[in-house]
C-alpha positions as CSV (number, residue, x, y, z in Angstrom):
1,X,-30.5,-43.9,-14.6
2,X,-29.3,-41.8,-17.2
3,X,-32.2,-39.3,-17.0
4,X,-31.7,-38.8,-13.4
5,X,-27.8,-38.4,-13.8
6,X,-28.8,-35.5,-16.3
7,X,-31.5,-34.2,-13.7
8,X,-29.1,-34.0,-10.9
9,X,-26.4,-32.2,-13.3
10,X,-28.7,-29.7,-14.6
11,X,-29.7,-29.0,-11.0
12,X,-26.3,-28.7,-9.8
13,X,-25.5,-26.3,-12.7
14,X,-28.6,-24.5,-12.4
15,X,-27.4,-24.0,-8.8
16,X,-24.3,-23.0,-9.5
17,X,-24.9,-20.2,-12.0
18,X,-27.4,-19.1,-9.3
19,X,-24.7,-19.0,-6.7
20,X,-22.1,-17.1,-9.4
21,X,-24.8,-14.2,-10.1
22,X,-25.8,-14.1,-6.5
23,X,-21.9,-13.6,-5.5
24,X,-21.0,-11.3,-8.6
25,X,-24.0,-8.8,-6.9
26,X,-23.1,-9.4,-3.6
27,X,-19.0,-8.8,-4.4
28,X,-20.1,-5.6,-6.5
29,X,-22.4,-4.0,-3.6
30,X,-19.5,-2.5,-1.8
31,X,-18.6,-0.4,-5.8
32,X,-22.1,0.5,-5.9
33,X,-22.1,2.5,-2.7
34,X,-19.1,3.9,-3.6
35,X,-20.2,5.3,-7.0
36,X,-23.2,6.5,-5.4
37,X,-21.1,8.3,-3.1
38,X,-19.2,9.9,-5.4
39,X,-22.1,10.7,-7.6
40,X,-21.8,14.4,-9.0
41,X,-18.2,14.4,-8.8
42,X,-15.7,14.0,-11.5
43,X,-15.6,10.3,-13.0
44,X,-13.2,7.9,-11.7
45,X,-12.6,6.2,-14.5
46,X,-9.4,7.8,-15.9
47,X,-8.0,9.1,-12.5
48,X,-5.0,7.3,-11.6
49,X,-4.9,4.8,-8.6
50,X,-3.4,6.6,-6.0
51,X,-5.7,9.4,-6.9
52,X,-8.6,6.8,-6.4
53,X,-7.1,6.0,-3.2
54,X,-7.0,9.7,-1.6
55,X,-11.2,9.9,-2.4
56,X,-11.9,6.1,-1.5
57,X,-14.5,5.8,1.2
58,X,-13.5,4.4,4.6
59,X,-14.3,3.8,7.7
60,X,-12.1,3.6,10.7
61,X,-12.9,0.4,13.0
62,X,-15.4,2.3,14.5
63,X,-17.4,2.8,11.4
64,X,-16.1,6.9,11.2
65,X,-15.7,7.8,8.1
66,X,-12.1,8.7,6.9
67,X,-10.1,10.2,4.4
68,X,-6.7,8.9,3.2
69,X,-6.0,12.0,1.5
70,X,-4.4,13.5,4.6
71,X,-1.2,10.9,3.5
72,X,-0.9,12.4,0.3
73,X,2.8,13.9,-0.2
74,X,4.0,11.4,2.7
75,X,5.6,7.4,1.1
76,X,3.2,4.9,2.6
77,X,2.6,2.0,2.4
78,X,-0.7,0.1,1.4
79,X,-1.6,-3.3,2.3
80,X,-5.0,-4.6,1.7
81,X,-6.0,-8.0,3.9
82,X,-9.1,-9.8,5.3
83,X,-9.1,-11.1,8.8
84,X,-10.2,-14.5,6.9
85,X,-7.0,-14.7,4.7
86,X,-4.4,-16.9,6.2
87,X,-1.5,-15.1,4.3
88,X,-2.6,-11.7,5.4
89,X,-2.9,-12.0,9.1
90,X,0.7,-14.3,9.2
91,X,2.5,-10.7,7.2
92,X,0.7,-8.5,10.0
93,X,4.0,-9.3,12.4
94,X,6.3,-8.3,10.1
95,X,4.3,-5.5,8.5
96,X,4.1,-4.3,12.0
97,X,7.6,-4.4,12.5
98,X,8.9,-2.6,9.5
99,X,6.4,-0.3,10.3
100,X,8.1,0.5,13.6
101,X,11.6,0.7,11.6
102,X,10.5,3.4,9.2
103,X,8.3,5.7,11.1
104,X,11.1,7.5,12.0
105,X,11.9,8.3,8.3
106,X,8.0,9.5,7.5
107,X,6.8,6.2,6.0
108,X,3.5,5.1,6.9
109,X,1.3,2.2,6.9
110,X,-2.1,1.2,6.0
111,X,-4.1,-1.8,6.6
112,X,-7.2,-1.9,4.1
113,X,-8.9,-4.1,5.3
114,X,-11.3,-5.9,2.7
115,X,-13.9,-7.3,4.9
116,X,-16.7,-6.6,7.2
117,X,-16.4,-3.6,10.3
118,X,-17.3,-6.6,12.5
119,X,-15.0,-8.7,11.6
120,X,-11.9,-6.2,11.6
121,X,-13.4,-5.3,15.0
122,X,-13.0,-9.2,16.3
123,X,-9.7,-9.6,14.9
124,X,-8.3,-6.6,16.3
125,X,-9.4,-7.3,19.3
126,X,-7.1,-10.6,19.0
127,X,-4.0,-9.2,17.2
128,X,-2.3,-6.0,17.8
129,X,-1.3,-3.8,14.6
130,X,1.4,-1.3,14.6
131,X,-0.7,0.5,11.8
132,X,-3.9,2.1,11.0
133,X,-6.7,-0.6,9.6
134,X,-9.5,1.0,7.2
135,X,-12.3,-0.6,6.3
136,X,-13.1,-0.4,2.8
137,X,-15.5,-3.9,2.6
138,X,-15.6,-5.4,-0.5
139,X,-15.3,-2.2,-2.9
140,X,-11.3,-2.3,-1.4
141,X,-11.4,-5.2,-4.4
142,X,-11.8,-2.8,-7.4
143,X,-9.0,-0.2,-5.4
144,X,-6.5,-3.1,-5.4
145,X,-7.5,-3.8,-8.7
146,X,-7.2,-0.3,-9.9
147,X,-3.4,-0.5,-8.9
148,X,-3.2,-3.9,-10.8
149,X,-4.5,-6.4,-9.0
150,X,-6.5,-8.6,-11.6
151,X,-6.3,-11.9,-9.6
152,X,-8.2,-10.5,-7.0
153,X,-5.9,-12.0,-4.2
154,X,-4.8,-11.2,-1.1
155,X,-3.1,-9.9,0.4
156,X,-1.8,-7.2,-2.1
157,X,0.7,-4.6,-0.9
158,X,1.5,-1.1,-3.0
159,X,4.4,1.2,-1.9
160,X,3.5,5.0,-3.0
161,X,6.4,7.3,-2.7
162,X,6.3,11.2,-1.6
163,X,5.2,12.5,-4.8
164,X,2.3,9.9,-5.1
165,X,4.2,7.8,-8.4
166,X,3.6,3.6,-7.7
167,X,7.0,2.1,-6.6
168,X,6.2,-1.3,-6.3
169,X,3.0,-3.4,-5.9
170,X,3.2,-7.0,-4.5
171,X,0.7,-9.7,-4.7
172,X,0.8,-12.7,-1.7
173,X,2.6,-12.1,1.3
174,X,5.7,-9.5,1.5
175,X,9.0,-10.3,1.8
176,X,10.5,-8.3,4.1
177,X,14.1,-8.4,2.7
178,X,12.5,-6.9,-0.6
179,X,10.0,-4.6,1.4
180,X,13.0,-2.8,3.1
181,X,15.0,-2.2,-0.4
182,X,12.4,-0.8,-1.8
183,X,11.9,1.6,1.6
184,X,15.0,2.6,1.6
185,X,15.4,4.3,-1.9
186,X,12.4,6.2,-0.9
């Protein structure tokens, strides 16, 4: 009996450290296309986050590709979601809404969306978003990381003023209250 408890445990870890290395290269694809992308250039590896996020690779829903640079010298916002993460898509109302509140003063808002084009596509198709969505797949994970993200959760939301300096970063859902303070000194 014994034997066969340790059988079944070295099969479930065996299985398991199979499963973490199988994760760790799918989770890691999405960076690998987007070093090979930027192959030749300048290395990323001491450029500061919001300069990672003007030369990021994404897509539009439609699998375009885009360039966030064209936000740079404008405050915006940056909220990076997955269509699977309960707290993300519940925020989307309110980010919406703030969204409509500030356009008028030049703020902007960005959904990055950390997930598949097709599943962005089916989501959006169900909820309406006051906001751009990007897809940046799973590589969005090291971006959000870049600005301090080392949980790895989402949905994590970075306010960049004007002159591209971090004002605040925000891990879990907003709160609105807080989200509008920080707006309005920008």
């Amino acid at each position: 009996m014994n034997t066969r408890r340790m059988l079944v445990g070295a099969v479930v870890a065996l299985a398991a450290a199979g499963g973490g290395v199988l994760a760790n290269h799918w989770l890691n694809r999405g960076a690998d296309v987007a070093n090979a992308a930027q192959a030749g250039s300048q290395s990323d590896a001491h450029a500061s986050p919001v300069q990672q996020l003007w030369t990021t690779p994404v897509t539009n829903i439609d699998g375009k590709p885009q360039s966030l640079s064209l936000l740079k010298g404008h405050p915006i916002v940056v909220n990076f979601w997955a269509s699977w993460c309960g707290p993300c898509v519940e925020e989307m109302p309110a980010l919406s809404q703030i969204q409509r509140e500030y356009a008028q003063k030049g703020i902007q808002f960005v959904g990055l969306g950390v997930d598949s084009e097709k599943n962005i596509q089916t989501f959006l198709q169900k909820v309406k978003v006051a906001y751009p969505i990007y897809v940046t797949g799973f590589g969005g994970a090291d971006l959000a990381r870049a600005f301090g993200n080392n949980a790895g959760g989402l949905p994590f939301t970075v306010v960049i003023d004007a002159k591209g300096n971090v004002r605040s970063t925000k891990l879990g859902q907003i709160d609105a209250a807080a989200l509008r303070r920080t707006l309005d000194t920008l």
